[in-house]
C-alpha positions as CSV (number, residue, x, y, z in Angstrom):
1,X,143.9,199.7,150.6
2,X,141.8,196.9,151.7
3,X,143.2,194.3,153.8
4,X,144.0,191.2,152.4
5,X,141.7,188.3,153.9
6,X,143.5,185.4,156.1
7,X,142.8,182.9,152.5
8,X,144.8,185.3,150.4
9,X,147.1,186.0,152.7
10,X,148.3,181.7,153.4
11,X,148.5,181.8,149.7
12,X,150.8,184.9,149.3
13,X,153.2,183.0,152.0
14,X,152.7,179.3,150.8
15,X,153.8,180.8,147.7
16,X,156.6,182.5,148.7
17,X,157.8,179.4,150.9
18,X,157.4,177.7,147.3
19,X,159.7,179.7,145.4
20,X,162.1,179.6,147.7
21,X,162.1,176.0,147.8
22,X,162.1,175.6,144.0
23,X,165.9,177.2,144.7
24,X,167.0,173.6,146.1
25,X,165.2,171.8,143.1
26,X,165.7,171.2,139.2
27,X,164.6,173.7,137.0
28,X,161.8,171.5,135.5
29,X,159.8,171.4,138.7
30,X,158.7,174.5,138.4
31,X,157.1,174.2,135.4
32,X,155.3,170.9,137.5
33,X,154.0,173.3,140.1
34,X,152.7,175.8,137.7
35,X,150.9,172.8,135.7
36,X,149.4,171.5,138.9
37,X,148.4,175.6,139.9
38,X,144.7,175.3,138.5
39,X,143.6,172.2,140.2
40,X,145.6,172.0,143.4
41,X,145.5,174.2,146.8
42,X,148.5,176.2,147.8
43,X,148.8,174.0,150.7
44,X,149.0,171.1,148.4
45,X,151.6,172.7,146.4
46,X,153.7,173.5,148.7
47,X,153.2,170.2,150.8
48,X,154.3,168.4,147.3
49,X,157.5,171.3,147.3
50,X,159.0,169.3,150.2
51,X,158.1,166.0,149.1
52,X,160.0,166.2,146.3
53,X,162.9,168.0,148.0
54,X,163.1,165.1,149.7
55,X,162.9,163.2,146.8
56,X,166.0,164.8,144.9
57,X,168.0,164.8,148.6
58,X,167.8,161.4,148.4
59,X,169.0,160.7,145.2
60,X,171.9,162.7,145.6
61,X,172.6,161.4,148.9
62,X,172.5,157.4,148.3
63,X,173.2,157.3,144.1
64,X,175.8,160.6,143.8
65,X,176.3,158.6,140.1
66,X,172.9,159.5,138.9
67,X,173.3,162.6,137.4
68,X,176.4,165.3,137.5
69,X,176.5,168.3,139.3
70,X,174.5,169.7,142.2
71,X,171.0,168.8,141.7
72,X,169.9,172.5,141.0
73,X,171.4,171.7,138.0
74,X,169.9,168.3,136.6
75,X,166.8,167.4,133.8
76,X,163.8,165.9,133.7
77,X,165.5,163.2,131.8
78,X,166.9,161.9,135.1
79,X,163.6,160.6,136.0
80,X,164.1,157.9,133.3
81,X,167.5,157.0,135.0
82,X,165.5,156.3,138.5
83,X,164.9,152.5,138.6
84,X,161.9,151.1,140.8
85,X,164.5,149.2,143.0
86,X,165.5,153.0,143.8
87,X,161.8,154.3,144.2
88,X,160.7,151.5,146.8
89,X,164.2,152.3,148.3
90,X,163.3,155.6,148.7
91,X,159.9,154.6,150.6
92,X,162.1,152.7,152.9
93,X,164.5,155.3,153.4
94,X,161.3,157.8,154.3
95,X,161.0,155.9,157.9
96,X,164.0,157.4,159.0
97,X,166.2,160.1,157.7
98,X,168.7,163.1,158.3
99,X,168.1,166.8,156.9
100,X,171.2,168.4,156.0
101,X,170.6,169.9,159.8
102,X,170.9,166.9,161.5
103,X,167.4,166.2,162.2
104,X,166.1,163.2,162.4
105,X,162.3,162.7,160.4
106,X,160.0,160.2,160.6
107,X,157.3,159.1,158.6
108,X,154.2,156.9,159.6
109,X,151.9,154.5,156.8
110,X,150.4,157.7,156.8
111,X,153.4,160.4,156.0
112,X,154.2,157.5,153.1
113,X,151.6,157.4,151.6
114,X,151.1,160.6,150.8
115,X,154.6,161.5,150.1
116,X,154.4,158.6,147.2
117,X,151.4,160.1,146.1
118,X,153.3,163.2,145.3
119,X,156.0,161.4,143.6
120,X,152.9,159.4,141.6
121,X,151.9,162.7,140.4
122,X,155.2,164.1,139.8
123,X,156.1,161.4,137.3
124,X,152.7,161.1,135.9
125,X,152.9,165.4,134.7
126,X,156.1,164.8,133.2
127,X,155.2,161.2,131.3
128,X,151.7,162.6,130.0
129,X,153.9,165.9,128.5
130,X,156.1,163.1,127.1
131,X,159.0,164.6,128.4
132,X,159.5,161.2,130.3
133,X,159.9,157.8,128.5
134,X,159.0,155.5,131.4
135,X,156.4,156.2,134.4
136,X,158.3,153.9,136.6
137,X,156.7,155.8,139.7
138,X,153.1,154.4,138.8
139,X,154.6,150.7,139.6
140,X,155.4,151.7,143.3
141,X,152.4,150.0,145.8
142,X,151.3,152.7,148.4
143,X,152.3,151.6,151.7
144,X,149.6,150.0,153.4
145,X,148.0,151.2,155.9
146,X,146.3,149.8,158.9
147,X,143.4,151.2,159.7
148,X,143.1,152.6,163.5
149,X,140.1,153.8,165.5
150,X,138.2,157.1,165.2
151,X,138.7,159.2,168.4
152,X,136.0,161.0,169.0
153,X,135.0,162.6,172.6
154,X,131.2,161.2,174.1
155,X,128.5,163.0,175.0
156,X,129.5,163.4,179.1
157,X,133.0,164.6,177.7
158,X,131.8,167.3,175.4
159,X,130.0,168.7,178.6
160,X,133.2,168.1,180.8
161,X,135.4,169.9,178.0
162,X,132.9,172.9,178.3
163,X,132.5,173.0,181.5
164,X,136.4,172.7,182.1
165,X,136.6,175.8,180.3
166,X,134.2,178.0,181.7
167,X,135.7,176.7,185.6
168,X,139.4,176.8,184.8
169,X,139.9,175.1,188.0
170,X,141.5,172.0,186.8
171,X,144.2,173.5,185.1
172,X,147.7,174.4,186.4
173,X,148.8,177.2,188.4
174,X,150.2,178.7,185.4
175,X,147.5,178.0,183.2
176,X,145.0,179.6,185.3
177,X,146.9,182.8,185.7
178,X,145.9,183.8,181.8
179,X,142.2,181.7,182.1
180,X,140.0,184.8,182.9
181,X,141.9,186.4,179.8
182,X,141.0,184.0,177.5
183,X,138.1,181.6,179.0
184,X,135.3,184.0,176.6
185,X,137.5,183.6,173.6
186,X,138.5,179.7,174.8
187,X,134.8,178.5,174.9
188,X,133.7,180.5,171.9
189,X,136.7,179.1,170.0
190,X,135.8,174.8,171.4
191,X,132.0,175.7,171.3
192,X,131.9,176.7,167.3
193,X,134.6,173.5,166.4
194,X,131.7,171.1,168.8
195,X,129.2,172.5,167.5
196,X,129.8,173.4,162.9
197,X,133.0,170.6,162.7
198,X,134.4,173.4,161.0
199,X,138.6,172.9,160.8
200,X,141.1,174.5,162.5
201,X,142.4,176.5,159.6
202,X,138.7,177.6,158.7
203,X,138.4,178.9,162.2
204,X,141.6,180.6,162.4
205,X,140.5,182.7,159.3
206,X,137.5,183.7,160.2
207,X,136.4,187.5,160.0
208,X,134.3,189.6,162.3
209,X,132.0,190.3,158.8
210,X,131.5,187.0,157.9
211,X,129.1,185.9,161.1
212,X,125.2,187.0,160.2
213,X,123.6,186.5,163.4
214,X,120.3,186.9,161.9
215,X,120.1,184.1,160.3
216,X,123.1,181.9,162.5
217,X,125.4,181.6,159.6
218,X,128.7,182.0,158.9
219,X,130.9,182.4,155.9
220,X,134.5,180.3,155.6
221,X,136.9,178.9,152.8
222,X,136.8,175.3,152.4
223,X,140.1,173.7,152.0
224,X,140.3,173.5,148.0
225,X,139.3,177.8,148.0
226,X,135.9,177.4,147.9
227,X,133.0,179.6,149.6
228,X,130.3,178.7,151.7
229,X,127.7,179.2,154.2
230,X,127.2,177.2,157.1
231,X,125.0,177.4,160.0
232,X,125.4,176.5,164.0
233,X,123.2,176.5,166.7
234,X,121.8,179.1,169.8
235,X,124.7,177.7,172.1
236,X,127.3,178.6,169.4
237,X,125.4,181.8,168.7
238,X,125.2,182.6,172.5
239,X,129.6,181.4,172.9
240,X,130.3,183.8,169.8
241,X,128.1,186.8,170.8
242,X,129.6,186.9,174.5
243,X,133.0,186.8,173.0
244,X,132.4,189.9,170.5
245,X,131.3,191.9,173.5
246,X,135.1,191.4,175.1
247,X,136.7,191.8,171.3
248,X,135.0,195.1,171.0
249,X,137.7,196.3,173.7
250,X,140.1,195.2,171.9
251,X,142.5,197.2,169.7
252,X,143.9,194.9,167.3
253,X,147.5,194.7,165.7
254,X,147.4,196.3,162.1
255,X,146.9,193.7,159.9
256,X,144.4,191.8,162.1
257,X,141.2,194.1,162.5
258,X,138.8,191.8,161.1
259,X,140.1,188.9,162.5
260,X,137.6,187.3,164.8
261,X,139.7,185.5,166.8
262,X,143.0,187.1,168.4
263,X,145.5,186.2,170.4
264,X,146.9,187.1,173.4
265,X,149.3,189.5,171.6
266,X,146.6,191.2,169.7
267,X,147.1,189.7,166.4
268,X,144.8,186.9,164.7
269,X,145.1,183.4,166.6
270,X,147.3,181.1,164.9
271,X,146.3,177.0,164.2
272,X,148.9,175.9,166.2
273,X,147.7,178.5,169.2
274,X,144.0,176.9,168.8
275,X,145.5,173.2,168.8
276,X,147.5,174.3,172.0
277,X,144.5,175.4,173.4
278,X,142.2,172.1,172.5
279,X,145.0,169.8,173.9
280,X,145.1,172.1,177.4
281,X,141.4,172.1,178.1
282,X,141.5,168.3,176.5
283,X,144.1,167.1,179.3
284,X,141.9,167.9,182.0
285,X,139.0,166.0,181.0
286,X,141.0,162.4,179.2
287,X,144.1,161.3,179.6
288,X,143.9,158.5,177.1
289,X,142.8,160.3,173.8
290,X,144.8,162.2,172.0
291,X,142.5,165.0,171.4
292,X,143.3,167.6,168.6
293,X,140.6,170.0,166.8
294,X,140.1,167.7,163.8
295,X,138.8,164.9,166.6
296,X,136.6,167.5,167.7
297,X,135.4,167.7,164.0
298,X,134.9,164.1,163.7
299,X,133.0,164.1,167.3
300,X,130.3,166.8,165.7
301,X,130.1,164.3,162.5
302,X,129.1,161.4,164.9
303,X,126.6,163.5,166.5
304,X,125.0,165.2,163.7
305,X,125.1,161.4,162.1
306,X,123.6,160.3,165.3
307,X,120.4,162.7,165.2
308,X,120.0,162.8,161.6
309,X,121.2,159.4,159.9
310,X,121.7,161.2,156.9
311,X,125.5,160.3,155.5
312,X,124.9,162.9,152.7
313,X,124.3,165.8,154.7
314,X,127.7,165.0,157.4
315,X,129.6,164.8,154.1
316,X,128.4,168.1,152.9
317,X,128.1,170.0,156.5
318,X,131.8,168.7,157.2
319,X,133.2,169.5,153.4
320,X,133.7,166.4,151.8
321,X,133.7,166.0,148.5
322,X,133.7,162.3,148.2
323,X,130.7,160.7,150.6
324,X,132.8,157.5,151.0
325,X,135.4,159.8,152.7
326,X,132.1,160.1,155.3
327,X,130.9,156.5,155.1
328,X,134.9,155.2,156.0
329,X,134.5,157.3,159.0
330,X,131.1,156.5,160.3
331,X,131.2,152.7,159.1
332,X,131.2,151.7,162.7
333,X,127.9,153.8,163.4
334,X,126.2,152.6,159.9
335,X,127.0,149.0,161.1
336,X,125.2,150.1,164.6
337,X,122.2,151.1,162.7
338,X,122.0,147.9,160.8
339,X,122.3,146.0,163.8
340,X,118.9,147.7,165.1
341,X,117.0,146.7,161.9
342,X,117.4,143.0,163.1
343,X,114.3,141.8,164.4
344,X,112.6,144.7,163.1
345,X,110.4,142.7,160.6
346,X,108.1,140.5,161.8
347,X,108.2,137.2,159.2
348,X,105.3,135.2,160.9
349,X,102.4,136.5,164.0
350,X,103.4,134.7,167.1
């Protein structure tokens, strides 16, 4: 039987984590979540599963009144019953709150916004099925938010990160007793996320079959499922290639064969392993930025913008499908570059 490949295999869990979250909700959300199937990610749905448990908690907690019984129990028709006082409650209550555990959850601008975005489309389904009378959820503002820097690492610190993972000799005691197990795998690992901007979770589930190195390209599943072929560079080539000499040794788990990458226990590296990792080898070069493998991402786009200029091709190279995503990102830069056109014209011959 063939083995399942790292994409399919998220899905089959995300959808499983799904269904058991549907257990906590109304019976009408599942009928959401299989309307929203054909354009949204697994990720997405299941992101918009807790959301909305949230949601309903809520509601139960701070207007018992609002509808009888437990909430597994209630209709769609108790949407109309939510008022917008209660709504822009709710994004207040979102700063701070209990689970039924006793843990305490924050949300920043961030976390808010998108957790009203899934309420947005929550109502929205149910009011364009007309199974709603009001879409009170579509008078909610989204929480502003500010917007903050782009951390990104410079050119001395790329080398510094590099070189602090080839050395090993600035990290602890500890650290450096599993370094020479991992340093091939570490700098093959930071090397392709410097040098593609692929993310984390595109890394993570990459296979042994999907490198060609006759042509330097690579095969991985964007975010929203789809297929394509990037291409990186003779240092990544040369990082990769010394790694797959070590993996060869290797005798993976079952179940992680074609991984590429595996951890220390055999099986394929997890995304919170590889953000572990960046933020170790990180440490030892900055102190001040909070460096994560999606600032690594956004320190290739500033390169690559750098030596090309060419906002199309960042936005396609780093998978977005809206350029302005790109040109919000590298608006500092672009403003650079117009600064360097001053001057540049010559009105009158002096």
């Amino acid at each position: 039987m063939k083995q399942a490949s790292y994409t399919d295999q998220v899905n089959i869990e995300n959808e499983l984590r799904l269904r058991k979250l549907c257990r906590d909700l109304p019976p009408f959300c599942k009928e959401f979540f299989r309307g929203i199937e054909p354009t949204t990610s697994s990720r997405t749905r299941i992101a918009y599963g807790y959301d909305i448990r949230i949601f309903f908690r809520f509601l139960k907690e701070e207007y018992p009144g609002i509808a009888s019984g437990p909430v597994q129990s209630w209709t769609v028709d108790v949407l109309d019953r939510v008022t917008l006082t209660q709504l822009e409650e709710y994004l207040d209550y979102l700063k701070l709150y209990e689970d039924p555990a006793n843990r305490i959850h924050t949300n920043d601008e961030k976390g808010r916004m998108r957790k009203t975005a899934s309420i947005r489309s929550f109502y929205k389904f149910f009011y364009r099925k007309q199974q709603i009378q009001n879409n009170t959820a579509s008078l909610l503002n989204m929480p502003k938010r500010h917007e903050h820097a782009i951390i990104r690492l410079e050119v001395d610190e790329i080398a510094k990160l590099l070189d602090s993972v080839e050395q090993g000799d600035k990290l602890t005691k500890s650290q450096q007793r599993y370094h020479n197990k991992t340093r091939t795998r570490d700098l093959a690992i930071l090397t392709l996320l410097l040098g593609t901007g692929i993310r984390v979770s595109e890394c993570v589930g990459l296979d042994i079959t999907d490198l060609d190195f006759s042509t330097n390209g690579m095969k991985i599943h964007r975010k929203g499922g789809a297929e394509v072929i990037l291409y990186f560079g003779e240092e990544v080539a040369e990082a990769l290639s010394n790694y797959l000499d070590e993996r060869e040794l290797i005798m993976p788990k079952e179940g992680s064969e074609d991984a590429l990458f595996l951890s220390m226990q055999k099986s394929r590296i997890s995304v919170r392993a590889v953000e572990n990792l960046v933020k170790k080898y990180a440490r030892t070069v900055t102190t001040l930025k909070n460096i994560t493998p999606h600032k690594l991402r956004s320190t290739y786009g500033t390169q690559l913008y750098k030596e090309t200029g060419d906002i199309y091709l960042v936005a396609d190279v780093l998978g977005h499908s809206d350029v302005n995503t790109t040109r919000k990102h590298y608006a500092a830069m672009e403003d650079e570059r117009r600064r360097q056109a001053a001057g540049k014209v010559q009105l009158r011959e002096r």
